[in-house]
C-alpha atoms as a printed R data frame, in Angstrom:
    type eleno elety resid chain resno       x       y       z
1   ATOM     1    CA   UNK     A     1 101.041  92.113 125.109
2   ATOM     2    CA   UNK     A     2  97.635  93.664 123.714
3   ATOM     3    CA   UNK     A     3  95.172  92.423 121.974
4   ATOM     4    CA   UNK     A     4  93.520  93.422 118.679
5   ATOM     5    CA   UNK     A     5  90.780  93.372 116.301
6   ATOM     6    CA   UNK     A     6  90.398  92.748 112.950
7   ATOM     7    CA   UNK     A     7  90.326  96.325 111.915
8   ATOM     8    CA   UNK     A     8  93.859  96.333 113.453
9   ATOM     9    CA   UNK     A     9  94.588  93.820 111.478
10  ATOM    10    CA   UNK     A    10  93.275  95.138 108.321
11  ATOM    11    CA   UNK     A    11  95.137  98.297 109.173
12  ATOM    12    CA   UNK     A    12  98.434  96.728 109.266
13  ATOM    13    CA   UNK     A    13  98.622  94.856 106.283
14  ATOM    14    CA   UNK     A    14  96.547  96.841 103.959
15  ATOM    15    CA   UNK     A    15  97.776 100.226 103.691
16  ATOM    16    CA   UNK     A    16  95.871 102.871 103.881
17  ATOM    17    CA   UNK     A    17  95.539 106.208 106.256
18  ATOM    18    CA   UNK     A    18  96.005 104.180 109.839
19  ATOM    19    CA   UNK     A    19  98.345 101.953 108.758
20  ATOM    20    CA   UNK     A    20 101.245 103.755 109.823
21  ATOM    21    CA   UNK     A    21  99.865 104.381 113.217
22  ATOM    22    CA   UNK     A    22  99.214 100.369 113.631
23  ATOM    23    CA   UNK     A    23 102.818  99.813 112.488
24  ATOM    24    CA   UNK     A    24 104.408 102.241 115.048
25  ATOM    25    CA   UNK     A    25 101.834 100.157 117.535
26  ATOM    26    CA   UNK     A    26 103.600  97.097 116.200
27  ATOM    27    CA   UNK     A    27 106.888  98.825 116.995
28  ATOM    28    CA   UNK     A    28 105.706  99.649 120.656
29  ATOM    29    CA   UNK     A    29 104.427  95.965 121.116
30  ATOM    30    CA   UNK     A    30 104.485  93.547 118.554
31  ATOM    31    CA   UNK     A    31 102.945  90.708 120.982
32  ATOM    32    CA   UNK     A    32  99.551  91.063 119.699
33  ATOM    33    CA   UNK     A    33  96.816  88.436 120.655
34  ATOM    34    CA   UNK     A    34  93.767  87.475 118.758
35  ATOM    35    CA   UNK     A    35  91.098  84.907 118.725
36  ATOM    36    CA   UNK     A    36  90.570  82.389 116.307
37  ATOM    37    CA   UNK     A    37  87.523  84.641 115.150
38  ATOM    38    CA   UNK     A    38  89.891  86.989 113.369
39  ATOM    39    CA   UNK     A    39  90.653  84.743 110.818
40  ATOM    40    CA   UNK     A    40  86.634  84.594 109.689
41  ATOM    41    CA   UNK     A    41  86.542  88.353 109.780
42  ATOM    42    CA   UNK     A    42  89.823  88.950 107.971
43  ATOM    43    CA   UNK     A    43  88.934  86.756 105.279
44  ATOM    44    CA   UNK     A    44  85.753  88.257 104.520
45  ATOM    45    CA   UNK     A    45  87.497  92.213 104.936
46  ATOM    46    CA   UNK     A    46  90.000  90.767 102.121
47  ATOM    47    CA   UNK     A    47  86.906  89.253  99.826
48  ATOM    48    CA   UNK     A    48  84.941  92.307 100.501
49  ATOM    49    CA   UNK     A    49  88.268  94.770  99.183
50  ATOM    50    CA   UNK     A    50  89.051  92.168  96.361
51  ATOM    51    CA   UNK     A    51  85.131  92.466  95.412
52  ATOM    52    CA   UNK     A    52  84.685  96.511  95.367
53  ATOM    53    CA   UNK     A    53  88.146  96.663  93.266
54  ATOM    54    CA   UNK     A    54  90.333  97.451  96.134
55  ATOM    55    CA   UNK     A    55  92.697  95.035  95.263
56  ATOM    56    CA   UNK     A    56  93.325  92.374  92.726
57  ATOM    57    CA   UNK     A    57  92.943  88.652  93.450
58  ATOM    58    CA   UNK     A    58  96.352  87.598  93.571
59  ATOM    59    CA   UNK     A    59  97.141  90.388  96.328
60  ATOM    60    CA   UNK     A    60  94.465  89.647  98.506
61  ATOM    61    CA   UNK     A    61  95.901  86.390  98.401
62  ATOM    62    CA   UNK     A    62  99.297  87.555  99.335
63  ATOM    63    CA   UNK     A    63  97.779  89.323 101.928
64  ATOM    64    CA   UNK     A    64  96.038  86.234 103.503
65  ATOM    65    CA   UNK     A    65  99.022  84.155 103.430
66  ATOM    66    CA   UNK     A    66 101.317  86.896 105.501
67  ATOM    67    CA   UNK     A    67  98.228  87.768 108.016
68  ATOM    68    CA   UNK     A    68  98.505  83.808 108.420
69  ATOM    69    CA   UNK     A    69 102.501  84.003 108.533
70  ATOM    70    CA   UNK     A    70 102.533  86.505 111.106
71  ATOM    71    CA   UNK     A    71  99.377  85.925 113.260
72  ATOM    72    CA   UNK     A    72  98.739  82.063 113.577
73  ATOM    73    CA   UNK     A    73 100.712  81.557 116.886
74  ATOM    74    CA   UNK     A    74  99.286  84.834 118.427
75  ATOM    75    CA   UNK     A    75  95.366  82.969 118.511
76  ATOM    76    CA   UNK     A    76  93.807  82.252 121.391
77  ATOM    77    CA   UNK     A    77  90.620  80.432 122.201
78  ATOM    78    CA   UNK     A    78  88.219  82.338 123.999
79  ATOM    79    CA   UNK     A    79  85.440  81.052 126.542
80  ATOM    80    CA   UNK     A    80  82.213  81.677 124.388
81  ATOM    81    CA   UNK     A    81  79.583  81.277 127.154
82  ATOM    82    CA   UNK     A    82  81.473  84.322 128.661
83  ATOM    83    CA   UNK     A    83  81.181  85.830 124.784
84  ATOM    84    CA   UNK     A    84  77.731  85.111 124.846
85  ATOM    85    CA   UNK     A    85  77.329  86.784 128.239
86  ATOM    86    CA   UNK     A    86  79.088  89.796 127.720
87  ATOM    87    CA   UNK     A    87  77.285  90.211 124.236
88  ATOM    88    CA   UNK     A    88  73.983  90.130 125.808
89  ATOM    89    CA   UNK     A    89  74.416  92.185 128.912
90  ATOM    90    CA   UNK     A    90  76.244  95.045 126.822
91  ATOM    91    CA   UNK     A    91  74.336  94.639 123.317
92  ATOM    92    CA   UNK     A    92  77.396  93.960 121.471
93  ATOM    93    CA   UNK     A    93  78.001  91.495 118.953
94  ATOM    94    CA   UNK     A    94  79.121  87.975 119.902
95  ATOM    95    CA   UNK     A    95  82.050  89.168 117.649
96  ATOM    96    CA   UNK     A    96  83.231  91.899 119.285
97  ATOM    97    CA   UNK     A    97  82.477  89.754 122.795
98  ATOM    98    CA   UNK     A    98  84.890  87.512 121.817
99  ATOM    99    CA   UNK     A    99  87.656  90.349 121.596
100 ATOM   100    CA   UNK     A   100  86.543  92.106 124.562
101 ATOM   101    CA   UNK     A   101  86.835  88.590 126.968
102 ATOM   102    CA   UNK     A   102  90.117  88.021 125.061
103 ATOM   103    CA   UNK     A   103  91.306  91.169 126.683
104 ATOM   104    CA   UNK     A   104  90.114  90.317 129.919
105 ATOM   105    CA   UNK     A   105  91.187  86.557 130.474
106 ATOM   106    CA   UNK     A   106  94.712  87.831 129.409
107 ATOM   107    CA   UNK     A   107  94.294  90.714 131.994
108 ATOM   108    CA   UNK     A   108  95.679  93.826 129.039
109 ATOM   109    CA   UNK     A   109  93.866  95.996 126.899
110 ATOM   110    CA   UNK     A   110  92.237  95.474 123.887
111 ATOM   111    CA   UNK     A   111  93.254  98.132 120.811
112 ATOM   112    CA   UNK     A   112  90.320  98.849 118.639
113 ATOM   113    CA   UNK     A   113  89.162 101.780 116.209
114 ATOM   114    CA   UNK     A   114  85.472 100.680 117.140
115 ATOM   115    CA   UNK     A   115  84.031 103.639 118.802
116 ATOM   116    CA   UNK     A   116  81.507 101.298 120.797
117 ATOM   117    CA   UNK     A   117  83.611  99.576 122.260
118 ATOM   118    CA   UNK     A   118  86.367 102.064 123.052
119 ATOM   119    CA   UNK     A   119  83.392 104.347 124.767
120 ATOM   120    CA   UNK     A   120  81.477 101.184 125.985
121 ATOM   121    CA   UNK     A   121  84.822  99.476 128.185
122 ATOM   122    CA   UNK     A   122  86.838 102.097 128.793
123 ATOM   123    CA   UNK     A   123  89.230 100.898 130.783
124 ATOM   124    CA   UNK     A   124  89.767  97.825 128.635
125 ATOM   125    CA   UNK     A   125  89.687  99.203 125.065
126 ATOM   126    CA   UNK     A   126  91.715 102.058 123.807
127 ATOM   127    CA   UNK     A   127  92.286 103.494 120.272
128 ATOM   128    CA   UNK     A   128  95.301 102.931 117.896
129 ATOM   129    CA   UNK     A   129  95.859 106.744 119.324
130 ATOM   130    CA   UNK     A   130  95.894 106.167 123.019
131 ATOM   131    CA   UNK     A   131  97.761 103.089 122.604
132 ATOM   132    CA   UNK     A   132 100.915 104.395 121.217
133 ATOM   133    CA   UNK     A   133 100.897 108.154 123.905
């Protein structure tokens, strides 16, 4: 079990130069947990490709519907006070916070390509690339 961000997310089901290293992640451990945040942040990732010309409508779409296929029964709520805590003490966003205390209440790592937080919790956060050694 590990849990992941939205980037990982984005990584798996839009393809692009990571996403085969996220799918051999899925391979290793397909028990990924998330919490309910992800869904906010996908959906704006998805309006934000759909917007530049990344993608047509109708894919995005697609892509929305299998993220919420595949992921609804891996969310988890999260205890936001200790969000809020961890945000302020570490000056990370209340976003990221949520991930990070995720990780910790479920006592595994957290896989991330954010550089922050990989160098900022290092023995909580690794990269798609240290996750799958």
């Amino acid at each position: 079990m590990i849990v992941v961000d939205t980037n990982i997310v984005a990584f798996f089901l839009i393809e692009g130069d990571k996403t085969g290293l996220v799918r051999k992640l899925w391979e290793i451990d397909p028990d990924w947990r998330l919490p309910r945040l992800w869904q906010h942040e996908f959906l704006n990732v998805l309006a934000t490709y759909a917007r530049s010309g990344g993608m047509p409508a109708g894919e995005v779409r697609e892509i929305w519907n299998s993220a919420q296929n595949l992921f609804r029964e891996m969310e988890y709520e999260v205890d936001m006070i200790a969000a809020l805590e961890l945000a302020i003490k570490h000056k990370i966003s209340a976003y990221d916070a949520q991930f990070v205390v995720l990780a910790r209440s479920l006592n595994t790592t957290l896989v991330s390509e954010d550089r922050r937080l990989v160098r900022g919790f290092p023995k909580l956060v690794n990269s798609i690339a240290g996750s799958i050694q």
